[in-house]
N, C-alpha and C positions, 0 to 999 in steps of 0.2 A: 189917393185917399178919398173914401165918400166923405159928405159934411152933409149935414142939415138931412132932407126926411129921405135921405137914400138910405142914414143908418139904419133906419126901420125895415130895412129890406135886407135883413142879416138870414144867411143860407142855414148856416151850418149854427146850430141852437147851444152846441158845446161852449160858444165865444158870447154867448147873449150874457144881458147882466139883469140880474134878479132884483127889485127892488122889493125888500120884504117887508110883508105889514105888520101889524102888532101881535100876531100870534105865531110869524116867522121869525120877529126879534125873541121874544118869548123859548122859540124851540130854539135858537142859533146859540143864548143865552145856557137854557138846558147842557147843547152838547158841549160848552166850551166849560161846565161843570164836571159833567163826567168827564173827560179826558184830563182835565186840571184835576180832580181825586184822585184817577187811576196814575196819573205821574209821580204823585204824590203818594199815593201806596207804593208803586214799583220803587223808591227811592229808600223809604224803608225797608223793603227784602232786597236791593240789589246794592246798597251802596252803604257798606261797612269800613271802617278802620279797622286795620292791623296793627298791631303791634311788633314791634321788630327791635329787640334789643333795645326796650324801653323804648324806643321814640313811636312815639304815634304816625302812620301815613297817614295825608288826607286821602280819603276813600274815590279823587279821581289820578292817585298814582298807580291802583288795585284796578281798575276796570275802567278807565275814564272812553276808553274809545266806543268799546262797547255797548256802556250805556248814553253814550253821545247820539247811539246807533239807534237807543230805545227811544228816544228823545223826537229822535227825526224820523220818526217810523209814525210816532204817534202825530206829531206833527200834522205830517201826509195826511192818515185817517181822519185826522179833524176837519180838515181842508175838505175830503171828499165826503165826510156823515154833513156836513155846512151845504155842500152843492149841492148831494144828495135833495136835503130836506127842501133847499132856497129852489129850484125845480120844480115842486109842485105846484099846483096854481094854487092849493088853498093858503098856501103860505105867502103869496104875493100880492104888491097892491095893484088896484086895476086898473 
């Protein structure tokens, strides 16, 4: 395992760690809005009660895996609009 200034001598940029400034907290801030609205929208058009001989389901006995599925999808995209953005130089401190 390297230690000390060998970790500066990282090959492969995928494994590097972003340290962001005040206008990559600002956008990081941003995308973790929109994905938190868009769950938040998706939840009102995907996730309904039915009714069934009077009794109410909760709306994840109707589609719980499914939108388990929308969940972890978005997830992902958050993790990679976050890398994406934390990547650029103008978003990092120097």
């Amino acid at each position: 395992m390297r230690r000390g200034k060998e970790m500066s001598l990282i090959k492969n940029t995928e494994f590097a760690v972003h340290i962001l400034n005040e206008d990559g907290i600002k956008k990081a801030k941003m995308i973790v809005a929109v994905f938190d609205d868009a769950l938040e929208e998706l939840k009102t058009l995907c996730l309904r009660s039915s009714s069934a001989g009077g009794i109410t389901l909760p709306s994840h006995f109707l589609n719980g895996r499914e939108f388990a599925i929308v969940k972890t999808k978005l997830e992902e995209a958050s993790f990679f609009a976050k890398k994406a953005m934390a990547m650029l130089p103008e978003n990092q401190k120097e």
